[in-house]
N, C-alpha and C positions, 0 to 999 in steps of 0.2 A: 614238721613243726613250722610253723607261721613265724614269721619275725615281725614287727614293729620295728617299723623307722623311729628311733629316737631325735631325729636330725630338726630340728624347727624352722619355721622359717623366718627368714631374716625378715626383719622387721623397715625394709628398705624396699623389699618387692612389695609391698602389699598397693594396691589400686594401679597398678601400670597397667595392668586388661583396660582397667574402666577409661583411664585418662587414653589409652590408643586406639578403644572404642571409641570414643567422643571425639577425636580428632578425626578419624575413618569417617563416621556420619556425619559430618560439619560438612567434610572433601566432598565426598558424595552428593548432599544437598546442593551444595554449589552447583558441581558439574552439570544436575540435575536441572534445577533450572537453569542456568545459563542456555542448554540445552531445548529448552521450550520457549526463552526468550528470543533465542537466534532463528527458530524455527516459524516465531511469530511475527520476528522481522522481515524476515524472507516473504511470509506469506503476506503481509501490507503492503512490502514493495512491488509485489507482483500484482495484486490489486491494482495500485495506483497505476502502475505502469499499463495493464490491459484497461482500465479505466480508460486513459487518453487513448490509446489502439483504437477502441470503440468510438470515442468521441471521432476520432480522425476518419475511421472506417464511415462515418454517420457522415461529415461535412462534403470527403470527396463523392458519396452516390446520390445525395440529394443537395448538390452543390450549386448546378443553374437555377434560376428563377424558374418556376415551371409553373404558373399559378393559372387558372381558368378566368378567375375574376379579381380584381384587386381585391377586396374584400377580404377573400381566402389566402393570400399570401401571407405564410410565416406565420399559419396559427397551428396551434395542433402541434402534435410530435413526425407526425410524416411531412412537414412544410419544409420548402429551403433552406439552407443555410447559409446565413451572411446573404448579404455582403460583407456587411457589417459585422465590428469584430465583437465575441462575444454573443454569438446569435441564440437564442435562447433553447432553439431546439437540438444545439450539441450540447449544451449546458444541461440540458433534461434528462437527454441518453447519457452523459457524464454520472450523473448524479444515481439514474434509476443501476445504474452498472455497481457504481460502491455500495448504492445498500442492498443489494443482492451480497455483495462480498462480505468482507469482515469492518467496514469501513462507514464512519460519521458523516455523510451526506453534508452536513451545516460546516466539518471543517475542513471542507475540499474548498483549494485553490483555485479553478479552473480560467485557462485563460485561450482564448481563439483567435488567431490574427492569420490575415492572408497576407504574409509582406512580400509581395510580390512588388516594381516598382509602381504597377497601378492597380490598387489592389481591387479583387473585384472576383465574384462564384461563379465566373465563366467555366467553360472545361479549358484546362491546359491550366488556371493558373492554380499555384499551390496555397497548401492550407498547414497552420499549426498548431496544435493541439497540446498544452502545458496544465500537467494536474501535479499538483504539492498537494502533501496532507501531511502536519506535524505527528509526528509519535509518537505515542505515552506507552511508555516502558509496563508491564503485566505486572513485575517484578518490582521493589521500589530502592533495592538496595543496587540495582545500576544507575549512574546519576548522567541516561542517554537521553537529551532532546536532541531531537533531527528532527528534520524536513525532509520526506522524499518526496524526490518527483520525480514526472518522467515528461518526454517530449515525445511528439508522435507525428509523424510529419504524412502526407500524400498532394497527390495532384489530384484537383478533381478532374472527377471523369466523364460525366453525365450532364 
């Protein structure tokens, strides 16, 4: 013989799945992205930071004057770098590196100084290499503006 529960249910449990389902998925989502915002931070910072790497890797091996004719100094992407700060063809390698990457070309920082106390693309003196790129959050419910940047320092060599 089968019985039947005559017992009912109270009228106090009814929707507590729903409302601990909807809290569960809310938690979840968060985590969720948080998780792909952090991961997209990471991967900007690393850009900007091998960004200057590159830049600086660029200044120290084509760092003396090495020109055949004045004419040809400092044109093109394989020219000198510097003396002068700000030289245009670490700025180029700078630039051509972030949009390979994840990264807006027009809002990189870039800054190049040899502070050395006389500054100059000799070999032996040093070179620095400073990339900033503001951060726009993937996400819009984190309320994160930052600036990263990185410095990238060498001596040149060449």
């Amino acid at each position: 013989m089968i019985r039947r529960s005559t017992r009912c249910r109270d009228a106090g449990d009814r929707g507590g799945t729903l409302v601990e389902l909807s809290l569960c998925l809310f938690l979840v989502t968060i985590m969720t992205l948080s998780a792909v915002e952090f991961g997209r931070f990471v991967l900007v910072y690393t850009a900007v930071a091998n960004a200057a790497r590159t830049g600086a890797r660029y200044a120290i091996v084509h760092g003396a004057t090495r020109c055949e004719t004045p004419a040809t100094c400092g044109t093109g992407i394989d020219g000198p770098s510097g003396p002068t700060s700000n030289p245009p063809q670490v700025l180029a390698v700078v630039k051509n590196y972030a949009s390979a990457a994840v990264l807006d070309p027009s809002r990189l920082v870039i800054t190049v100084t040899y502070p050395d106390p006389f500054p100059g693309n000799s070999p032996g003196q040093r070179v620095n290499v400073t990339v900033v790129y503001p951060y726009d959050p993937f996400t819009t419910y984190f309320p994160l503006r930052v600036r990263l940047g990185s410095t990238s320092q060498g001596i040149i060599a060449f």
